[in-house]
C-alpha positions as CSV (number, residue, x, y, z in Angstrom):
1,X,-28.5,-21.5,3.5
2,X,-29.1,-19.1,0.4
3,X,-27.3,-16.2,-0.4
4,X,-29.3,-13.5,1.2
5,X,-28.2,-15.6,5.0
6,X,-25.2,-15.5,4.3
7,X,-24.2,-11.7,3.4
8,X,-26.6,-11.0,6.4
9,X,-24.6,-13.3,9.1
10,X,-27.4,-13.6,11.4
11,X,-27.1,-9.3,11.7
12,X,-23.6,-9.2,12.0
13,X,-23.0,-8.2,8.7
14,X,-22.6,-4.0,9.0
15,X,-19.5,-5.0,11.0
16,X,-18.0,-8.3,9.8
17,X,-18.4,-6.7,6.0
18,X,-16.9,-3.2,7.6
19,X,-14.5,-5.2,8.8
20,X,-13.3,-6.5,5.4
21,X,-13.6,-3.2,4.0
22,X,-11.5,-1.4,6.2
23,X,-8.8,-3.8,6.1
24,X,-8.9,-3.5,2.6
25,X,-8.7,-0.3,2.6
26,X,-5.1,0.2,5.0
27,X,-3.9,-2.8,3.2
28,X,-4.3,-0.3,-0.4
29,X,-3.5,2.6,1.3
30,X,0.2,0.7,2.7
31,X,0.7,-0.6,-1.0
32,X,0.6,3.2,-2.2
33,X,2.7,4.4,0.6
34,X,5.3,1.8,-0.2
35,X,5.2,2.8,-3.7
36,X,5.9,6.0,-2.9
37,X,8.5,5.5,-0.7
38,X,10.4,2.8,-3.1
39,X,10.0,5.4,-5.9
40,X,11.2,8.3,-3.8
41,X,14.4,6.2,-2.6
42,X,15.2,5.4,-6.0
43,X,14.8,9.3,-6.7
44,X,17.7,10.1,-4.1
45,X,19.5,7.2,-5.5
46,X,20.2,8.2,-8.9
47,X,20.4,11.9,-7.3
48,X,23.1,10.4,-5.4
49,X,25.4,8.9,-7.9
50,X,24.6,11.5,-10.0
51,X,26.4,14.1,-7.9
52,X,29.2,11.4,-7.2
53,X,29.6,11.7,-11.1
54,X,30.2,15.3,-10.8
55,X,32.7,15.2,-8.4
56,X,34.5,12.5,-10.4
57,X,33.9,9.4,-8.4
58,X,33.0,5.9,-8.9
59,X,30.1,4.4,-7.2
């Protein structure tokens, strides 16, 4: 088996390889959306304790 055979897979390759990218591609896209979220929640965090610093409470 050479190279060629193997990224052809017997013509199965458009959707085993489409597989892999699309997988890839939610598995980036849920990485960025937890980012976002963690960095949004920290956001509302320090918003938080910042306005319990104004009101003269401890967190």
């Amino acid at each position: 088996m050479n190279w060629g055979e193997f990224f052809a897979m017997n013509g199965y390759a458009f959707y085993v390889w489409g597989s892999y990218g699309v997988a890839m591609a939610v598995f980036a896209i849920e990485a960025l959306l937890v980012r976002n979220r963690r960095k949004n929640i920290l956001r509302e965090l320090k918003l938080m304790r910042m306005d319990n610093e104004d009101r003269g409470e401890r967190a």
